[in-house]
Z-matrix of the N, CA and C atoms (Angstrom, degrees):
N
C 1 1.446
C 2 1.531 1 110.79
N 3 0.978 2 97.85 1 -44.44
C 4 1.975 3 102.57 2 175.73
C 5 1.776 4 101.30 3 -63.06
N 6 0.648 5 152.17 4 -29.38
C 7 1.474 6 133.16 5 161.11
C 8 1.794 7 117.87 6 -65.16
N 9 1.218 8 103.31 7 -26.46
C 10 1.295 9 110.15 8 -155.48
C 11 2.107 10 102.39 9 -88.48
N 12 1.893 11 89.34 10 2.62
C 13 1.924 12 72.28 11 -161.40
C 14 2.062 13 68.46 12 -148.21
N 15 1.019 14 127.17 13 43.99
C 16 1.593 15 148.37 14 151.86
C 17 1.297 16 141.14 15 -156.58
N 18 1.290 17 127.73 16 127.39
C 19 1.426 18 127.32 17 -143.62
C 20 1.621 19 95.44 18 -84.14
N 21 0.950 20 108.30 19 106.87
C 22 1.476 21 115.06 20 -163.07
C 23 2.025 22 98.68 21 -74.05
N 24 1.507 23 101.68 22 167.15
C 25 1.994 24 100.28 23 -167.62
C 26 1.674 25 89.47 24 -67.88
N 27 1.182 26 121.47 25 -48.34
C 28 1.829 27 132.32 26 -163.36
C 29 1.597 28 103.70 27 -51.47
N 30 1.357 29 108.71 28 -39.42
C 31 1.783 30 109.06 29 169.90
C 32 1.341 31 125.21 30 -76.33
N 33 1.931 32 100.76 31 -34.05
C 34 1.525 33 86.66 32 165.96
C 35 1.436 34 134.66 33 -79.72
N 36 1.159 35 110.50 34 -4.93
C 37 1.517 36 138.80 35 -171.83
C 38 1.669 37 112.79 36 -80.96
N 39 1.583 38 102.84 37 -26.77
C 40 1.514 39 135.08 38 173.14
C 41 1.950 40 104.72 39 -72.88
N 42 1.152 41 92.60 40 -41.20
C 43 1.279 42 99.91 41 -158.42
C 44 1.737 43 97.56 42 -90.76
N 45 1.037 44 140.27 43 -35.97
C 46 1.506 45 151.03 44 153.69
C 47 1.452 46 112.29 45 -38.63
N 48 1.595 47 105.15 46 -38.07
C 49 1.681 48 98.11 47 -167.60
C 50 1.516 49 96.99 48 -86.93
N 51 1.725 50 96.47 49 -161.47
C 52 1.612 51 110.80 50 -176.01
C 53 1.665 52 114.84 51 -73.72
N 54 1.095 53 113.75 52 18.65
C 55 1.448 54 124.61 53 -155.42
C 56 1.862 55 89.88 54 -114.68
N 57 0.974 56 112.86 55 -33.56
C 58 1.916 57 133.08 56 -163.67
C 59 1.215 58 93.54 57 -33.50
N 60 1.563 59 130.76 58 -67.58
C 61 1.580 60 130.63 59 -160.98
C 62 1.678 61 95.73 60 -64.38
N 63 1.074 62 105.09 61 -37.31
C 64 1.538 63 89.43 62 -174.94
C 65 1.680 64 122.13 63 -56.94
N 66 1.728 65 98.33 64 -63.35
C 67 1.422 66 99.65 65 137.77
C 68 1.285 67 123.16 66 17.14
N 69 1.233 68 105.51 67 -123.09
C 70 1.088 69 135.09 68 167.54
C 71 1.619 70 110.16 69 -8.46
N 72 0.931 71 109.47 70 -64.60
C 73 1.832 72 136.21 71 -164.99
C 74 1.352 73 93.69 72 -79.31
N 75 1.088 74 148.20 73 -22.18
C 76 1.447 75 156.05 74 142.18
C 77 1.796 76 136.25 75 -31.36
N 78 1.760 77 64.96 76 -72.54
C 79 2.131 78 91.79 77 172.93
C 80 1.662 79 107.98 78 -70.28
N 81 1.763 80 97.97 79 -40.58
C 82 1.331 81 73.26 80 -157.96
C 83 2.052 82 124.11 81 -116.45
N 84 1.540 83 93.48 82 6.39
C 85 1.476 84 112.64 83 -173.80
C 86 1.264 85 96.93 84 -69.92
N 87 1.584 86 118.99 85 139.30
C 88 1.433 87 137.75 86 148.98
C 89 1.682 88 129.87 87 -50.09
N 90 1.396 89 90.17 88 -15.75
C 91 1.375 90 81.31 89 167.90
C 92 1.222 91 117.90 90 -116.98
N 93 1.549 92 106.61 91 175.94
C 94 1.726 93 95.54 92 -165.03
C 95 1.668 94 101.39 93 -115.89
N 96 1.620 95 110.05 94 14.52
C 97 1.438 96 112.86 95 165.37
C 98 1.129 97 105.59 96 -70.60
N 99 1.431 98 108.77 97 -68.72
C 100 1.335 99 135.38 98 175.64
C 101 1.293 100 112.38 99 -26.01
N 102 1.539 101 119.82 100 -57.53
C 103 1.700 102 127.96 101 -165.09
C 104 1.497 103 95.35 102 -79.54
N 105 1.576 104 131.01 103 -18.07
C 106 1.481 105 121.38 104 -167.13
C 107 1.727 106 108.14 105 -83.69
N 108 1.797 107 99.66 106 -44.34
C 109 1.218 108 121.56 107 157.26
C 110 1.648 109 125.89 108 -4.58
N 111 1.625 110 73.23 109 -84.45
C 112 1.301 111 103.63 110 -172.27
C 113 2.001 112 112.60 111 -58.90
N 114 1.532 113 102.65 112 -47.91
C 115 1.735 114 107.57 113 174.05
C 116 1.045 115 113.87 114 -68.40
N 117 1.883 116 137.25 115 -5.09
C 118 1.189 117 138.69 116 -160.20
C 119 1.884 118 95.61 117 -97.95
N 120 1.275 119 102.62 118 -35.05
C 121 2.065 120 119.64 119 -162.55
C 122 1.693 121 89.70 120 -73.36
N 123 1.436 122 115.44 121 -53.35
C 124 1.612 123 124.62 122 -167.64
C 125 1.602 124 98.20 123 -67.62
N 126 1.045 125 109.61 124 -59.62
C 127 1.843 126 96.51 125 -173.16
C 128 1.046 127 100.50 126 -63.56
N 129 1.332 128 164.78 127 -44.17
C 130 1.776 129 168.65 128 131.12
C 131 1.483 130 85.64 129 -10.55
N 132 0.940 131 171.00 130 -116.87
C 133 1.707 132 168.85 131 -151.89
C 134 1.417 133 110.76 132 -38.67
N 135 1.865 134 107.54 133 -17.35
C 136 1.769 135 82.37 134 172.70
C 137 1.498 136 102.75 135 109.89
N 138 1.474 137 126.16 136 -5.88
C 139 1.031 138 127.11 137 175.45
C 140 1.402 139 128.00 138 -50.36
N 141 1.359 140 150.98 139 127.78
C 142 1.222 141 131.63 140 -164.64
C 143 1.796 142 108.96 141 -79.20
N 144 0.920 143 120.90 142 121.77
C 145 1.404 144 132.79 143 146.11
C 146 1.508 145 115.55 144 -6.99
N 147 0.780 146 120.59 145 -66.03
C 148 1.916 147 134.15 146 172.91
C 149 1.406 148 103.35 147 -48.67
N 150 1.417 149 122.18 148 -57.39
C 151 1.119 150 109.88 149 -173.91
C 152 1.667 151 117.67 150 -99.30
N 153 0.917 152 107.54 151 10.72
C 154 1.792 153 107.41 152 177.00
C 155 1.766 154 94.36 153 -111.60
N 156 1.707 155 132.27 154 -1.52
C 157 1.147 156 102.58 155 135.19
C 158 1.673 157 116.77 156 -109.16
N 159 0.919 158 127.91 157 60.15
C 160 1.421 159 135.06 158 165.16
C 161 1.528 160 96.61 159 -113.73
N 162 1.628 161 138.48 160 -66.21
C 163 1.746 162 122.58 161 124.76
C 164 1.065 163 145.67 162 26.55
N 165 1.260 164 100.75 163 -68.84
C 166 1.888 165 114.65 164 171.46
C 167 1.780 166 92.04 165 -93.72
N 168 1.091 167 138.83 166 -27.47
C 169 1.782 168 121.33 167 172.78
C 170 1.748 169 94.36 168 -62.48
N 171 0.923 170 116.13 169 -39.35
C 172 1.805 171 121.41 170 -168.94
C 173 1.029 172 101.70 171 -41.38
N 174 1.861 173 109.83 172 -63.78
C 175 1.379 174 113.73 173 -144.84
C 176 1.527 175 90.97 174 -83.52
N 177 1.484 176 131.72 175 -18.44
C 178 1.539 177 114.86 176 168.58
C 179 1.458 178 107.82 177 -70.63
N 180 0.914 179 124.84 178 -49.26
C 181 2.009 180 114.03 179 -179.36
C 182 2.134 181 91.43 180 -41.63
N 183 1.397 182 99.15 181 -54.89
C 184 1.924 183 84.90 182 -146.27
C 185 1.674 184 86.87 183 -83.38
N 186 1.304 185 146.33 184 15.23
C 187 1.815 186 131.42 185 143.55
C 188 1.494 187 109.60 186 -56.41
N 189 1.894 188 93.24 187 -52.97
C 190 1.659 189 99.40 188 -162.79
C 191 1.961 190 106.54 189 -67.92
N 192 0.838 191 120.20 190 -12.57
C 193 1.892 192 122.49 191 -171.12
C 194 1.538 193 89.20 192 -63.51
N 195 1.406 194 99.21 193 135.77
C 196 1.276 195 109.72 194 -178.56
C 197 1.515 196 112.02 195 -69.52
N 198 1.675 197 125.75 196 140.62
C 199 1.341 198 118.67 197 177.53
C 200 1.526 199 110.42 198 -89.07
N 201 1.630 200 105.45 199 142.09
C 202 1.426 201 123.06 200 -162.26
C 203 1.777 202 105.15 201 -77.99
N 204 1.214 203 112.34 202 133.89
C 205 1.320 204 143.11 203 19.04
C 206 1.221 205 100.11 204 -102.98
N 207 1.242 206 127.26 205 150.41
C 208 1.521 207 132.74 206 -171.93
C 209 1.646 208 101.26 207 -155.02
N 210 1.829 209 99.41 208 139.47
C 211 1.557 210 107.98 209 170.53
C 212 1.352 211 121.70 210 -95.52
N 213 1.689 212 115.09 211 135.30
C 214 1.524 213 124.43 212 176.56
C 215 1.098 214 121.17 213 -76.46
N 216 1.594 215 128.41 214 150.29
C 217 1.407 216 120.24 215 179.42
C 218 1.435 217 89.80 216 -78.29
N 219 1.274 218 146.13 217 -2.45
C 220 2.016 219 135.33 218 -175.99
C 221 1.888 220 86.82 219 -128.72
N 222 0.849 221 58.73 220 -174.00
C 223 2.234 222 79.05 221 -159.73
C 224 1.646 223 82.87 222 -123.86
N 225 1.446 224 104.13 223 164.31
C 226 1.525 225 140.55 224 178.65
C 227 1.766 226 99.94 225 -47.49
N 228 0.910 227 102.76 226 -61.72
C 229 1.610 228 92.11 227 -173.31
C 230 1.496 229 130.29 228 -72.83
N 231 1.208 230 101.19 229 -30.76
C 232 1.682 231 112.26 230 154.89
C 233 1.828 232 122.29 231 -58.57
N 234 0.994 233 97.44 232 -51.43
C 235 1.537 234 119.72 233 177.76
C 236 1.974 235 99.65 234 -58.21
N 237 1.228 236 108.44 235 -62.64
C 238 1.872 237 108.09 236 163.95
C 239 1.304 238 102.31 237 -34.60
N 240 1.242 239 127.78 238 -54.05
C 241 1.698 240 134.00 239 -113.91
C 242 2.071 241 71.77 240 -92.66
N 243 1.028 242 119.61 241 -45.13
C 244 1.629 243 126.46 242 -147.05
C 245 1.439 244 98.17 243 -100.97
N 246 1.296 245 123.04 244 3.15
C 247 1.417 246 109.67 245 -158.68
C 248 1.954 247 100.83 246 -145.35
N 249 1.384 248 101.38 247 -7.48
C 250 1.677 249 113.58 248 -169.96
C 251 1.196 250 112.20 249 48.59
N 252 1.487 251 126.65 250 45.00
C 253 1.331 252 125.82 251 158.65
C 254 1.653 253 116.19 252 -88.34
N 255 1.351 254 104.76 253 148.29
C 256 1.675 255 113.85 254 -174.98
C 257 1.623 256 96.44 255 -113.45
N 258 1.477 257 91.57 256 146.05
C 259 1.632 258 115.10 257 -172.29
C 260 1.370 259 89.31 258 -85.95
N 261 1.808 260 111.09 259 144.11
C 262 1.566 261 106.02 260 179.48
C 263 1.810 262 77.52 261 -152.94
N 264 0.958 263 92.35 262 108.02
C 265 2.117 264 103.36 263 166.03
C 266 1.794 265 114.39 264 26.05
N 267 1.612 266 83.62 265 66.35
C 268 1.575 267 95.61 266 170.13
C 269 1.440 268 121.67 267 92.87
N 270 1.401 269 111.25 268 -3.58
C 271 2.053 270 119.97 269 -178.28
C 272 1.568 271 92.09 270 -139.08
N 273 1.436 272 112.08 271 -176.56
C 274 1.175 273 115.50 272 -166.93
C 275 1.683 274 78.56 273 -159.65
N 276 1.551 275 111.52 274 145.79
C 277 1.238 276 134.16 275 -113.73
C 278 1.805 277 108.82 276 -161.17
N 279 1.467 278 118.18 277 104.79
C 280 1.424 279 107.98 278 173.57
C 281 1.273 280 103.70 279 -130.64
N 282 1.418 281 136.46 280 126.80
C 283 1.761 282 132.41 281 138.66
C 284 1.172 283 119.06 282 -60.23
N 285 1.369 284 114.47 283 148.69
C 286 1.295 285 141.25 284 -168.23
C 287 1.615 286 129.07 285 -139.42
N 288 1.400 287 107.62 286 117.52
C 289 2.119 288 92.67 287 178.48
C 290 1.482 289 110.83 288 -119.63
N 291 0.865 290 103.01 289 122.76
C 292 1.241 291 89.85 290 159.07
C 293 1.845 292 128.57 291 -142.21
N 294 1.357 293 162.95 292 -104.85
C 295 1.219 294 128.16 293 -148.21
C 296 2.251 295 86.98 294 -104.55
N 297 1.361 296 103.73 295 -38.13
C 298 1.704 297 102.58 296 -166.99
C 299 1.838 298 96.01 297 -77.66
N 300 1.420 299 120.75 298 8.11
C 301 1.082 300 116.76 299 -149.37
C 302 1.345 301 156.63 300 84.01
N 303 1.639 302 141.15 301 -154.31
C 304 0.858 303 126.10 302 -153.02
C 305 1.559 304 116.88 303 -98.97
N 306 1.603 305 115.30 304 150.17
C 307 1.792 306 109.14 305 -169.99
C 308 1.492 307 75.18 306 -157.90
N 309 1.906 308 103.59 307 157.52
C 310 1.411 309 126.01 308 150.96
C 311 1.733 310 115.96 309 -112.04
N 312 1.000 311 108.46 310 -178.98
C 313 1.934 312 138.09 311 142.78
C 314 1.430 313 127.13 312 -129.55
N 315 1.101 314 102.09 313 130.30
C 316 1.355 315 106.71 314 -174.93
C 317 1.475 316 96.59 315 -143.45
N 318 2.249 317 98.79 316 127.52
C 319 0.972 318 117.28 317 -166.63
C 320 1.874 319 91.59 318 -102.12
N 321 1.181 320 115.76 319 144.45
C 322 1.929 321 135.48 320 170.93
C 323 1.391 322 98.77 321 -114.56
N 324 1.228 323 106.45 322 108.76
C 325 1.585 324 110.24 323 174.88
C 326 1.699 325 94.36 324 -157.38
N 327 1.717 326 98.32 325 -168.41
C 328 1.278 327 115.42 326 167.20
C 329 1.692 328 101.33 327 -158.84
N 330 1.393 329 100.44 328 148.20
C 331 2.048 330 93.34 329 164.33
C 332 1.223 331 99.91 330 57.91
N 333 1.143 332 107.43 331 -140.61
C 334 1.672 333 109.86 332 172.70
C 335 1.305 334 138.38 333 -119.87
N 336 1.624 335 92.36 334 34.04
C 337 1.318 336 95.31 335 179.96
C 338 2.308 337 113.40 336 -123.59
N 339 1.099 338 97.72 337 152.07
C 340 1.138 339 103.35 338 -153.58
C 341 1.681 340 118.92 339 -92.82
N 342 1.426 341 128.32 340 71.62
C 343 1.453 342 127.74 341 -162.01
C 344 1.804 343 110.34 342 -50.96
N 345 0.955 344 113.69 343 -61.50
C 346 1.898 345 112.60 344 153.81
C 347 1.394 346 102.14 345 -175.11
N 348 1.495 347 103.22 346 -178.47
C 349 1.552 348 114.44 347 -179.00
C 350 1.583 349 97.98 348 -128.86
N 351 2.006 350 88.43 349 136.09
C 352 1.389 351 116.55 350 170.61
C 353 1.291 352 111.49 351 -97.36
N 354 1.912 353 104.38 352 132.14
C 355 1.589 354 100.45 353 175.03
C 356 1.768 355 103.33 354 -112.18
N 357 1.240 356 137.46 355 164.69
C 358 1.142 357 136.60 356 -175.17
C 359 1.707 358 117.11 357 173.19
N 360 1.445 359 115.62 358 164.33
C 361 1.233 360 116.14 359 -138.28
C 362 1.486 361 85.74 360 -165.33
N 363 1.345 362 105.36 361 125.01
C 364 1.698 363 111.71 362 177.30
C 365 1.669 364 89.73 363 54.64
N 366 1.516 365 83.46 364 -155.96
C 367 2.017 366 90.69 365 -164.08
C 368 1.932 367 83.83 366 -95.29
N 369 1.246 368 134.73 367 60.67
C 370 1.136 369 151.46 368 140.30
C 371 1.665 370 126.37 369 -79.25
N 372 0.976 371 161.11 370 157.00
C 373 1.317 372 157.52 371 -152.30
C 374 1.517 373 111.62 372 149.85
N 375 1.500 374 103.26 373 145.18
C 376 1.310 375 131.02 374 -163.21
C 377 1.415 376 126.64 375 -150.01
N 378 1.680 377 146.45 376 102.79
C 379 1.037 378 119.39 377 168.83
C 380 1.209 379 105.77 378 -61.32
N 381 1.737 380 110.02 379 171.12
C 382 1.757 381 118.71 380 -163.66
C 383 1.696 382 84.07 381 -99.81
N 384 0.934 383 120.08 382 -70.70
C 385 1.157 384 106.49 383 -144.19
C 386 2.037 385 111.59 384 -112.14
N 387 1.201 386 129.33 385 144.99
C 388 1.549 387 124.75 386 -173.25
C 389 1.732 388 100.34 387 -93.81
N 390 1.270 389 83.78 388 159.52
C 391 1.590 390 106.00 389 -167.28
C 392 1.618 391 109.26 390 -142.73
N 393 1.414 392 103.87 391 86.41
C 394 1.659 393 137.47 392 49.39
C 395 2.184 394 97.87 393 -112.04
N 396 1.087 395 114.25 394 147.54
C 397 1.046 396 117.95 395 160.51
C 398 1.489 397 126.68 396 -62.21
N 399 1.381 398 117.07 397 95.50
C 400 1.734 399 121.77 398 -163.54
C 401 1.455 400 100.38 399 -110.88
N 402 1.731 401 119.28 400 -62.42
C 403 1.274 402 107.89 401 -142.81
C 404 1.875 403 103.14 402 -112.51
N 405 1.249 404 90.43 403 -31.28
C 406 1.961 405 117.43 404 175.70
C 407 1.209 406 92.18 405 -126.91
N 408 2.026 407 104.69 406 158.35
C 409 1.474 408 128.45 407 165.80
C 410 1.553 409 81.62 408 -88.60
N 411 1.154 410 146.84 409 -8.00
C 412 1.679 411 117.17 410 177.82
C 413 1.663 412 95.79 411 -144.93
N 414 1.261 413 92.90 412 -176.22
C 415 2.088 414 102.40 413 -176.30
C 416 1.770 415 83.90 414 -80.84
N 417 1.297 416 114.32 415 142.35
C 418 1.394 417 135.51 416 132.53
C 419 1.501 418 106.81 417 -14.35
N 420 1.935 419 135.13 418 -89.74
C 421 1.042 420 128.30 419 -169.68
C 422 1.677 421 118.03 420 -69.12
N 423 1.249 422 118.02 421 -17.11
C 424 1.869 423 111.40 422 146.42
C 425 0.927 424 120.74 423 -39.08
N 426 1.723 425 127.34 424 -70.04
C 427 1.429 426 164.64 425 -144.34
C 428 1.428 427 80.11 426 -57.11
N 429 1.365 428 122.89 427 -75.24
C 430 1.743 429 141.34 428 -169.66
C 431 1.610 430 97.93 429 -63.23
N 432 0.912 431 144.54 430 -20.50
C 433 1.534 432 143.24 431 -164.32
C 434 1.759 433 80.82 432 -92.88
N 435 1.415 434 108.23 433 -67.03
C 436 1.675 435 110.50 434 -163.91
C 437 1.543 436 100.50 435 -54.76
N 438 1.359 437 124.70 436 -32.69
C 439 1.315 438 100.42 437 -169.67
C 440 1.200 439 114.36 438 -92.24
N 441 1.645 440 123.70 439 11.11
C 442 1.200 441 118.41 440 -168.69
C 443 1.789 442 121.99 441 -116.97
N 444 1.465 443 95.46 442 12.80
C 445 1.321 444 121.79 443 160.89
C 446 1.992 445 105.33 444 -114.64
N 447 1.178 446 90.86 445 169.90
C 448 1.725 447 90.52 446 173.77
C 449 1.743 448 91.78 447 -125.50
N 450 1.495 449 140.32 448 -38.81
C 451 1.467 450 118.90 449 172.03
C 452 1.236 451 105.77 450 -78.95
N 453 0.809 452 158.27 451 -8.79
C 454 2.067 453 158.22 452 -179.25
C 455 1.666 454 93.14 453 -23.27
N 456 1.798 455 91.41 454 -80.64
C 457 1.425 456 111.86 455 -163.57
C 458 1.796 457 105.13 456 -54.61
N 459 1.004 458 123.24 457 -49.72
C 460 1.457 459 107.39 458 -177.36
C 461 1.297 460 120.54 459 -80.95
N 462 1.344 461 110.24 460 1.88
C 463 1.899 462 103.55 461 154.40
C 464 1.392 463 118.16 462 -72.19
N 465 1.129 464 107.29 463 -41.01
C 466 1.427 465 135.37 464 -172.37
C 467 1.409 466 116.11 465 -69.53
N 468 1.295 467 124.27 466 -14.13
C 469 1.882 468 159.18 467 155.73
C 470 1.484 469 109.47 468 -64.19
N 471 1.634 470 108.13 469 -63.10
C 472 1.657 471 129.90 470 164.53
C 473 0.610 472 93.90 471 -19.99
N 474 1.853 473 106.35 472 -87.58
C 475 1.343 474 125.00 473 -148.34
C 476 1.862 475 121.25 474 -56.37
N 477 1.864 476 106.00 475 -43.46
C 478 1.330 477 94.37 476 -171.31
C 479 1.652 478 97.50 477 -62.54
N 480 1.543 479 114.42 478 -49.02
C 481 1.628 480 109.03 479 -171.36
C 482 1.807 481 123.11 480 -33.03
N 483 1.510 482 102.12 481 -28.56
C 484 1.172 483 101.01 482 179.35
C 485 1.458 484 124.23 483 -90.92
N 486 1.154 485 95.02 484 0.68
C 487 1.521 486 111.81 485 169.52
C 488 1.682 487 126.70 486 -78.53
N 489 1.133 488 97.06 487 1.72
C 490 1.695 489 130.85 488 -150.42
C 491 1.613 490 108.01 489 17.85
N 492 1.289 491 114.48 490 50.76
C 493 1.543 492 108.29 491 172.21
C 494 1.328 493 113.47 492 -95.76
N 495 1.341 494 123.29 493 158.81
C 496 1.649 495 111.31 494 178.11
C 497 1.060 496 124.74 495 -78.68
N 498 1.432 497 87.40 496 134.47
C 499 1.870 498 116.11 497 -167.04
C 500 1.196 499 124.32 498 -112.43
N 501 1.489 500 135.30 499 31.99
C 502 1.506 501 129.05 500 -147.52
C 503 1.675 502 109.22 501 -100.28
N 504 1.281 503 112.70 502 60.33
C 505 2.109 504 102.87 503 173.95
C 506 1.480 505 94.58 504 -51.60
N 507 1.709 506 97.23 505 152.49
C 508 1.163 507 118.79 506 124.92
C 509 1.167 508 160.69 507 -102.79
N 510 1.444 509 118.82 508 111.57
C 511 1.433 510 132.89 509 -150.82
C 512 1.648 511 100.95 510 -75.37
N 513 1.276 512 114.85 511 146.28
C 514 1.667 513 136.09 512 -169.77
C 515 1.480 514 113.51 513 -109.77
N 516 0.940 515 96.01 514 133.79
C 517 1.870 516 82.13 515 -174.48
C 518 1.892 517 95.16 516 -117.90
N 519 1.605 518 126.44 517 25.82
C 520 0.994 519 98.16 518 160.67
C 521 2.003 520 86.19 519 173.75
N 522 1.192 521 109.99 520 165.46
C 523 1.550 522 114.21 521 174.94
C 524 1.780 523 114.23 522 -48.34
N 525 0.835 524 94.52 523 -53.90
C 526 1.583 525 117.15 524 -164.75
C 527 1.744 526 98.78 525 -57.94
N 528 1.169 527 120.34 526 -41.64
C 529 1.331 528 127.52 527 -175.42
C 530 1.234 529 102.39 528 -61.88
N 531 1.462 530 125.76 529 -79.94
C 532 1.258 531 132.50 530 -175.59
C 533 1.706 532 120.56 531 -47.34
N 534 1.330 533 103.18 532 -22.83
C 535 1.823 534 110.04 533 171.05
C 536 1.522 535 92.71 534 -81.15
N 537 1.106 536 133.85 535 -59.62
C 538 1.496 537 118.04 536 -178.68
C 539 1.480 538 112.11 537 -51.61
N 540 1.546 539 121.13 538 -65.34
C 541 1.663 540 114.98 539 -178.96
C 542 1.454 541 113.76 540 -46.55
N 543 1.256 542 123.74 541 -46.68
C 544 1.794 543 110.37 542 166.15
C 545 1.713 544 127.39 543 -79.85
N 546 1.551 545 108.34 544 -8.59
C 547 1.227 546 102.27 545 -174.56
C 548 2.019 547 129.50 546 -25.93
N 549 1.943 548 94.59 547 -43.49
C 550 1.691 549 82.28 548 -161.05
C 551 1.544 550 94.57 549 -92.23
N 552 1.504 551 127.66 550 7.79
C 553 1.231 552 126.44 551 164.21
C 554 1.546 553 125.93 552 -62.01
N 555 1.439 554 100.66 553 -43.61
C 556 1.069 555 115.63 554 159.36
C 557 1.371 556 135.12 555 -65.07
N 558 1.387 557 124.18 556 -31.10
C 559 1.228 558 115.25 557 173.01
C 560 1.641 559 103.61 558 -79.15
N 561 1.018 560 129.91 559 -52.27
C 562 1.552 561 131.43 560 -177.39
C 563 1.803 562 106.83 561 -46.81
N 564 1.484 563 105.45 562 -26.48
C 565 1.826 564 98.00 563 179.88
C 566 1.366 565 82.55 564 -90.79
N 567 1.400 566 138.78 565 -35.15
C 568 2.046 567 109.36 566 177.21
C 569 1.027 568 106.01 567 -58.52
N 570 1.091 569 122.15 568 -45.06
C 571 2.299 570 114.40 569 -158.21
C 572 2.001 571 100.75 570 -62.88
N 573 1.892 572 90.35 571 -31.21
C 574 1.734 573 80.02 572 -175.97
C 575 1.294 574 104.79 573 -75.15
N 576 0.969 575 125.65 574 -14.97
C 577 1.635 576 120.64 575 -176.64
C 578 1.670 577 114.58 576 -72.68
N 579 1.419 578 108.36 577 -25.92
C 580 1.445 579 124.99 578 -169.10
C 581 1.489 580 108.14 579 -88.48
């Protein structure tokens, strides 16, 4: 489970090389032509197995993230109270360090409902997620923020869990799995393509 909810060095190292757009186009495309595509070119290059499903665990954490605006079963001040975030003019607000250094989240809400969450790093910043969800489950410059910490994403796990909204990824324990669980998805997005 600890690989599966931290951006491990072997993924970011994935994501640095010539392989990155694919990456990218992997974790974070809506479709599952597209995402099969894309895992079919990287393992053909030599990609290791281990880490192209640590990849496909990714892109299940960022399906399951709730799409913005979304309501919590706890409200803003509870959610502070459990999570040590400080209210700063209308969002609520945590720093974070860990080994590459320093990153926040910052939740924009009110009551209990949730306008979205910003992730960011240095004077870098990103909303997480687009509204309506079309082309990515997250923005492009998130996507690169999340992968460029390794704790980001599992604060950001915390945090929705404590939100008690539903959270259920499914975790992969190998390539082959995840080509079988999407297989007839995939053929039905080829025929529409045809």
């Amino acid at each position: 489970m600890t690989s599966a909810t931290t951006v491990a060095p072997d993924l970011r190292s994935l994501a640095a090389s010539e392989n990155g757009k694919l990456l990218r186009d992997m974790v974070n495309s809506v479709s599952q032509v597209e995402a099969g595509l894309a895992l079919g070119i990287m393992r053909d290059r030599g990609a290791p197995d281990r880490t192209l499903v640590k990849a496909l665990n990714l892109r299940e954490i960022l399906v399951e993230l709730p799409a913005s605006p979304f309501p919590m079963r706890v409200d803003f001040d509870m959610l502070a109270r459990i999570n040590d975030l400080f209210h700063r003019l209308g969002s609520y607000h945590k720093n974070y360090e860990d080994a590459e250094g320093r990153f926040f989240i910052e939740l924009l809400g009110q009551g209990n409902l949730c306008y979205d969450m910003v992730v960011g790093v240095g004077n870098k910043k990103a909303f997480l997620k687009p509204a309506p969800i079309r082309a990515g489950f997250v923005r492009p410059e998130a996507l690169d923020l999340l992968i460029s910490r390794e704790e980001m994403l599992r604060e950001i796990i915390l945090i929705v869990q404590s939100m008690e909204v539903v959270f259920n990824p499914t975790f992969y324990m190998s390539v082959d799995d995840w080509l079988m669980e999407h297989a007839a998805e995939s053929i039905v997005g080829i025929e529409d393509l045809f």
